[in-house]
Every structure is written in structure tokens, then in C-alpha cells.
C-alpha positions as a LaTeX table, in Angstrom:
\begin{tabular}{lrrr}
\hline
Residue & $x$ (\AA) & $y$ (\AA) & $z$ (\AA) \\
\hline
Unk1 & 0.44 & 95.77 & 63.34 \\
Unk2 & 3.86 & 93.61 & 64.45 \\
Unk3 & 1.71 & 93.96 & 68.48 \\
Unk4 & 1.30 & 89.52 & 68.28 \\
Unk5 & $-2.38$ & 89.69 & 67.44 \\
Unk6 & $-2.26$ & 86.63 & 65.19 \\
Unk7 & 0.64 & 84.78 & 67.36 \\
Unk8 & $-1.74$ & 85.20 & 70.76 \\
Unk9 & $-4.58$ & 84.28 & 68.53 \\
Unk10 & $-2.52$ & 81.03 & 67.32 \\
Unk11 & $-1.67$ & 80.50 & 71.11 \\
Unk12 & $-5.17$ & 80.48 & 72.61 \\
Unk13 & $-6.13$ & 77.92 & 69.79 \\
Unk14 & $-2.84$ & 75.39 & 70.63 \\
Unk15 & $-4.32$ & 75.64 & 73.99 \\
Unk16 & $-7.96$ & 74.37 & 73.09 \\
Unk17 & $-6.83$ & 71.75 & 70.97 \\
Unk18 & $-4.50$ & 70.46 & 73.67 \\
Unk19 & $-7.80$ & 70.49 & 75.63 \\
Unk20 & $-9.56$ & 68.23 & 73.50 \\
Unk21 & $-11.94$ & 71.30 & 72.43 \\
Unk22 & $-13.27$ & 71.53 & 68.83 \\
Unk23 & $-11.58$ & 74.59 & 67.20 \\
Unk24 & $-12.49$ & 76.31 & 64.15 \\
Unk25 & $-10.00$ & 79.27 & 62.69 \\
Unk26 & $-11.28$ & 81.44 & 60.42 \\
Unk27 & $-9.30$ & 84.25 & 58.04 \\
Unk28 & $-10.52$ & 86.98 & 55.73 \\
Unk29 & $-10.75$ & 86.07 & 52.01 \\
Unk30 & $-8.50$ & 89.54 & 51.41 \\
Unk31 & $-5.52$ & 88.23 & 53.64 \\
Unk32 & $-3.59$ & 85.95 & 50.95 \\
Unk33 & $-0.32$ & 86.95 & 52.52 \\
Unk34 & 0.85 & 82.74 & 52.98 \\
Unk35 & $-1.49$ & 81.59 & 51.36 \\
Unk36 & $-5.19$ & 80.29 & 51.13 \\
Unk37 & $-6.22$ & 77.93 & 54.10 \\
Unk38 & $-3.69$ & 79.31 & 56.80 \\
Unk39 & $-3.70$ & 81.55 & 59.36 \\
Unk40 & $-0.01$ & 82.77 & 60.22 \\
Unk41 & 1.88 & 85.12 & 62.27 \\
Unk42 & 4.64 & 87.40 & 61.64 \\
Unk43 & 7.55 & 85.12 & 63.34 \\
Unk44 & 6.34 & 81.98 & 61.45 \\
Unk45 & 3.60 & 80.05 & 63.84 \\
Unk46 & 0.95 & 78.93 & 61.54 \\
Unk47 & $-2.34$ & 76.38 & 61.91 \\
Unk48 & $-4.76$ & 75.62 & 58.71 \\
Unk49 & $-7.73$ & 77.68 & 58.48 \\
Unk50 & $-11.39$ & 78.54 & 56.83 \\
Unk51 & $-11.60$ & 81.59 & 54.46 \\
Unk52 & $-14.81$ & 83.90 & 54.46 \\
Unk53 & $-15.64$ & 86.95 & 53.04 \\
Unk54 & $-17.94$ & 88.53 & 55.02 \\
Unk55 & $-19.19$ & 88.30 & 58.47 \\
Unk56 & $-22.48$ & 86.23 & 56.84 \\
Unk57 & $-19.83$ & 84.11 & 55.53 \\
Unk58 & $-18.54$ & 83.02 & 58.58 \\
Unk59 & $-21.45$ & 82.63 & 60.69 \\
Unk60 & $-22.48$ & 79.82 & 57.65 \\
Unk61 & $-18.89$ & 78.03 & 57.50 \\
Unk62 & $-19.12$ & 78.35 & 61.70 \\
Unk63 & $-22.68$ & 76.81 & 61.25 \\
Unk64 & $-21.43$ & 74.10 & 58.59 \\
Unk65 & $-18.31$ & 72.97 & 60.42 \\
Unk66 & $-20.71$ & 71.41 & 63.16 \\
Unk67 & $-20.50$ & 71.11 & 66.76 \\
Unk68 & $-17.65$ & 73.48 & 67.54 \\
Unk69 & $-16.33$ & 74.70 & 71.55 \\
Unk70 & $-14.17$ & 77.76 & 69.73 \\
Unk71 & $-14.19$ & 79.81 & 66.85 \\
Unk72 & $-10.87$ & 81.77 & 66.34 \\
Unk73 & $-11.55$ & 84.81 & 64.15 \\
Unk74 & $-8.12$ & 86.74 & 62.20 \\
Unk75 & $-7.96$ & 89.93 & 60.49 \\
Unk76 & $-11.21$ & 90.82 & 62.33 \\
Unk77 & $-11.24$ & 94.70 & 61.19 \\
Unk78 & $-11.99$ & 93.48 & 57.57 \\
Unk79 & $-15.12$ & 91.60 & 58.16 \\
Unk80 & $-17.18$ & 94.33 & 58.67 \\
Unk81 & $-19.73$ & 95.86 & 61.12 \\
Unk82 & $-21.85$ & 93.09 & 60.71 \\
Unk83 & $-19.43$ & 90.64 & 62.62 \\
Unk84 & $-20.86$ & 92.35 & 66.01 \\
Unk85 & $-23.97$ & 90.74 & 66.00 \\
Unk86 & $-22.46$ & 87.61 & 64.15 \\
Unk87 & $-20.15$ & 87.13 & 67.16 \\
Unk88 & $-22.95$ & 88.06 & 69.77 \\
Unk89 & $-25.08$ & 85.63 & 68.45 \\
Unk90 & $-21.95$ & 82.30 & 68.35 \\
Unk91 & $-21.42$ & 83.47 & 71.99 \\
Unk92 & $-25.15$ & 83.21 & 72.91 \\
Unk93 & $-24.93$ & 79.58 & 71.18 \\
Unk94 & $-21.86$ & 79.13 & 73.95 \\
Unk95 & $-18.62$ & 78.96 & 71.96 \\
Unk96 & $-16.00$ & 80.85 & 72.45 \\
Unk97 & $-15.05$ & 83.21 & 70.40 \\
Unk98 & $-11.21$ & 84.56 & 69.82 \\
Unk99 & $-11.27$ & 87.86 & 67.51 \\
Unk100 & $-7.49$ & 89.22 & 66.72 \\
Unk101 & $-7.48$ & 92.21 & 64.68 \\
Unk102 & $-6.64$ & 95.98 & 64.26 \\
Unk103 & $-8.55$ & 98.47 & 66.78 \\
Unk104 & $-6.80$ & 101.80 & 64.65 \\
Unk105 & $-6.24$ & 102.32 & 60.82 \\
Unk106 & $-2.82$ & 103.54 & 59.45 \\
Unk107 & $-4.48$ & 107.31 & 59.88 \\
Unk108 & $-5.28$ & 107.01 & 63.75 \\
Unk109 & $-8.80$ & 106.42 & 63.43 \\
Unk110 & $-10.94$ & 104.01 & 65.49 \\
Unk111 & $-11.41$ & 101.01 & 62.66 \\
Unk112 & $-14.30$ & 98.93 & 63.32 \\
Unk113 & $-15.71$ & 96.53 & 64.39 \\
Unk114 & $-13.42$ & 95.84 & 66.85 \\
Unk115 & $-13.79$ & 98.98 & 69.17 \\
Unk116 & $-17.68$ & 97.97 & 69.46 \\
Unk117 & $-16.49$ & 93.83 & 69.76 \\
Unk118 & $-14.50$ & 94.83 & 72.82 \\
Unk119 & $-17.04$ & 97.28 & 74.19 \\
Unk120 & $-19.12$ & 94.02 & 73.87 \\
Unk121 & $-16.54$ & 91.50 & 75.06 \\
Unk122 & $-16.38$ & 89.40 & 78.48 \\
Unk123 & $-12.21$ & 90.09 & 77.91 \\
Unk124 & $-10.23$ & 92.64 & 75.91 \\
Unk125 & $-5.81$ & 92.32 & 75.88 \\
Unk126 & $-4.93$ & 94.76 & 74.37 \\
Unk127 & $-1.47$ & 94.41 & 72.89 \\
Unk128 & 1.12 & 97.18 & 71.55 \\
Unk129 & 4.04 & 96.81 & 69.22 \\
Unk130 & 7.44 & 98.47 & 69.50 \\
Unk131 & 7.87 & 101.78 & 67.88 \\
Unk132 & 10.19 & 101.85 & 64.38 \\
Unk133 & 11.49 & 104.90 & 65.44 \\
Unk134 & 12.11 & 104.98 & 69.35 \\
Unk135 & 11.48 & 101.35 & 70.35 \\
Unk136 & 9.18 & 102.66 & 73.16 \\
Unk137 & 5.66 & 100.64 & 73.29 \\
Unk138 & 3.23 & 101.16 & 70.14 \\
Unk139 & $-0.08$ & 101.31 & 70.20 \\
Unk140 & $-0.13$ & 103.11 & 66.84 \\
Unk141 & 1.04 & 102.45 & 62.85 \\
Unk142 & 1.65 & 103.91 & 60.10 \\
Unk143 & 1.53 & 103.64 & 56.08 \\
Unk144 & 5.12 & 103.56 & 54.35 \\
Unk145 & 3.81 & 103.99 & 51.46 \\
Unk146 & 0.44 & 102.38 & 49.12 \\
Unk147 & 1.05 & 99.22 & 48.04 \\
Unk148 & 0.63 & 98.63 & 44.11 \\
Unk149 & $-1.67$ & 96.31 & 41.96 \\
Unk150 & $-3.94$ & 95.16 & 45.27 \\
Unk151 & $-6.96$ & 97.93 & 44.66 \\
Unk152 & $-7.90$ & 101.07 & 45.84 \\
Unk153 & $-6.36$ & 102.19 & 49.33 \\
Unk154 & $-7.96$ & 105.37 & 49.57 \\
Unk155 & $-10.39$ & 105.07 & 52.45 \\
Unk156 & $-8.45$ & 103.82 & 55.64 \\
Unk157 & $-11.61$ & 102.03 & 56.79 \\
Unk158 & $-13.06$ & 100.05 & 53.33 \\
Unk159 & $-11.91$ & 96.25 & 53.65 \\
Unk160 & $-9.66$ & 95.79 & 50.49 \\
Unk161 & $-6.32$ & 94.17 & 49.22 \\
Unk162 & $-4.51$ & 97.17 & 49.67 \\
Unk163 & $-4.77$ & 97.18 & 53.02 \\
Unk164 & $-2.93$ & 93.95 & 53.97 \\
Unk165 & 0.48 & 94.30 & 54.46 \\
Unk166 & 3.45 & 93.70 & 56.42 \\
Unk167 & 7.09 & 95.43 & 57.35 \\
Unk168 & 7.26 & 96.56 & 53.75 \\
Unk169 & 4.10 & 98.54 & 53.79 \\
Unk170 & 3.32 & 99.73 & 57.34 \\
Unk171 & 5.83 & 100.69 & 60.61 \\
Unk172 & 4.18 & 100.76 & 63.96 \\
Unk173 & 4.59 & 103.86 & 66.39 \\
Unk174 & 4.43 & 105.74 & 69.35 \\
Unk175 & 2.51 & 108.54 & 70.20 \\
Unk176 & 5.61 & 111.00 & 70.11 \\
Unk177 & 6.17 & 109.59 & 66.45 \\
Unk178 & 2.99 & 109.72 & 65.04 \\
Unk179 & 2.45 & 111.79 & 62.10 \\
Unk180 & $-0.53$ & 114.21 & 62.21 \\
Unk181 & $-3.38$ & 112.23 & 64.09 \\
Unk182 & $-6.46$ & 113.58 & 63.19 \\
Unk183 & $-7.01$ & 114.82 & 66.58 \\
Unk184 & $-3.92$ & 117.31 & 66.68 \\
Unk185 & $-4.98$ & 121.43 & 66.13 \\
Unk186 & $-8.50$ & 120.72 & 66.64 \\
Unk187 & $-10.37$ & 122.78 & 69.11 \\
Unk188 & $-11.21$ & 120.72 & 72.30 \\
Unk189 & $-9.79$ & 117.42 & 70.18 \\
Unk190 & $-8.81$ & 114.87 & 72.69 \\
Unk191 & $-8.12$ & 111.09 & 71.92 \\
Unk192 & $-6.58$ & 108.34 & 73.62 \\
Unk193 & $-4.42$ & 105.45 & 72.00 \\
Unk194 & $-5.59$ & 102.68 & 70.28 \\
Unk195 & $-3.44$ & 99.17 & 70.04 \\
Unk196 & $-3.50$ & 96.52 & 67.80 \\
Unk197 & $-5.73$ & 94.26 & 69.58 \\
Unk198 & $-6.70$ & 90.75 & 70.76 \\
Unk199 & $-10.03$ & 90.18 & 72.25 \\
Unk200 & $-11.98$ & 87.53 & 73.23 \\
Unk201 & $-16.01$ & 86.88 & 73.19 \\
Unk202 & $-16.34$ & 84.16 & 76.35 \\
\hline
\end{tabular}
């Protein structure tokens, strides 16, 4: 959250089109935020986009949109484990693939796919956000509170409405600030940080 996931995402994709490289940018169906057919950031940069569901989904509009050099991929964490092998298999094909999305959930806990994309990936940046409460570097948020009327949030990991959000909804933090990581006062409990992320597939 607030780390520039989406703006580096939007950045790399300026670049291949300056290039003369076929680009195709996909969002999540759930992410309705500004709109169907755009992927946007939080400071405003914005380029149309595809909408899929599911990772199955976007391996078909990917296959229908033809001969393509890039495939830019937002809100990553809510297409599923089944994007791993989706992604694999476009790289194999040789495009490049740009994933931006969330590495951690709101409670601290690894939220895949992306931990297993990057494990996967020819390049991982990993970026971090600014903490709400110290300004030191984030690689950590947090809920506010559940949003209303967008479904169920219970479970940090399932992919629904609930989830997306911005400033009003979620705060990003530090370590020091983090409330009760599910780590803390467990015997031999370890854990290192998790960003927001942007990876790439090349």
C-alpha cells in the first residue's frame, strides 16, 4: 500500500510503448476504484486497461489481444495462486511480464501469489511506503477499519471487494508501529518484513 507499485508499474509500460513494444495492461475485475478499463495510481498517472477475473482470465484476454512484447499485470495478490504458472507459461512464450501487487496482507501475513512470483522471477524491486505514524520506511500496512457494503473482509487472504482500498481504509507502517504481527510471543517465531512489491517476469 501508498509503496508506488502501480506508478512503477505505469512507468515500465510508458517506457515500452515509447519503444515501439506491444503492451497489454491488465487489472483485477474487484479493483473498481477509477473505474472499469483503467489502471491508476495513487498520485493520478493512469493508462487504459483489460479487466479479468481470474488468472484463466487473463492468460485468454493475453492470448486474444494477439502478438504482444509485454503484459503489465495490477493488483496481482487478487488473482490467485493460479497466476504462477499463468505467468511462467507468458514468459516461456517470451513476453515480458510486469506483476505490481501486495507481497503482505493488512495482518502481516505472506499474501500470495506474489511471494512464490518473485521466488520465480528473473527481477524482484521491492518497494516500501512511508510509515503513518513515524515516517520511517514501510514495508508493512495496516486496516483502519472494514470497509462497508463491498463483501465479506474476514479472511485477509480471500480476493474480495472489501479488500480494495485506499488512505481511508488502510495506513502503511513500520516495524516499530505494527500492531501484533502474528509472529510476536510465539516460541522460536521469527519473520522478516514484507513490502508492497513490484516484480518483474523477464
Amino acid at each position: 500500500m501508498f509503496a508506488g507499485k502501480t506508478e512503477e508499474l505505469l512507468r515500465r509500460v510508458r517506457r515500452a510503448e515509447i519503444a515501439g513494444r506491444r503492451v497489454e495492461v491488465v487489472g483485477h475485475a474487484l479493483d473498481t476504484r477509477r473505474g472499469a478499463g483503467t489502471v491508476s495510481s495513487h498520485s493520478g498517472f493512469a493508462t487504459p486497461s483489460r479487466t479479468a477475473r481470474d488468472a484463466d482470465d487473463l492468460e485468454r484476454l493475453v492470448r486474444e489481444a494477439g502478438p504482444l512484447d509485454l503484459v503489465a499485470v495490477d493488483e496481482a495478490q487478487f488473482f490467485g495462486p493460479g497466476l504462477v504458472d499463468v505467468v511462467q507459461r507468458l514468459a516461456d512464450r517470451g513476453l515480458v511480464v510486469v506483476v505490481a501487487g501486495l507481497d503482505v496482507t493488512f495482518d502481516a501475513r505472506p499474501f500470495e501469489p506474489l511471494p512464490a512470483l518473485m521466488a520465480l522471477a528473473e527481477r524482484v524491486d521491492k518497494l516500501t511506503a512511508v510509515c503513518a505514524v513515524c515516517g520511517e520506511d514501510a514495508a508493512f500496512h495496516v486496516r483502519l477499519a472494514a470497509p462497508t457494503g463491498a463483501g465479506d473482509p474476514g479472511d485477509p487472504l480471500a480476493p474480495v471487494a472489501a479488500h480494495v482500498g485506499g488512505a481511508e481504509t488502510y495506513e502503511a507502517r513500520c516495524r516499530t508501529h505494527l500492531p501484533d504481527p502474528p509472529w510476536r510471543g510465539q516460541p522460536g517465531g521469527g519473520g522478516a518484513g514484507a513490502s508492497s512489491t513490484s516484480g518483474t517476469n523477464e
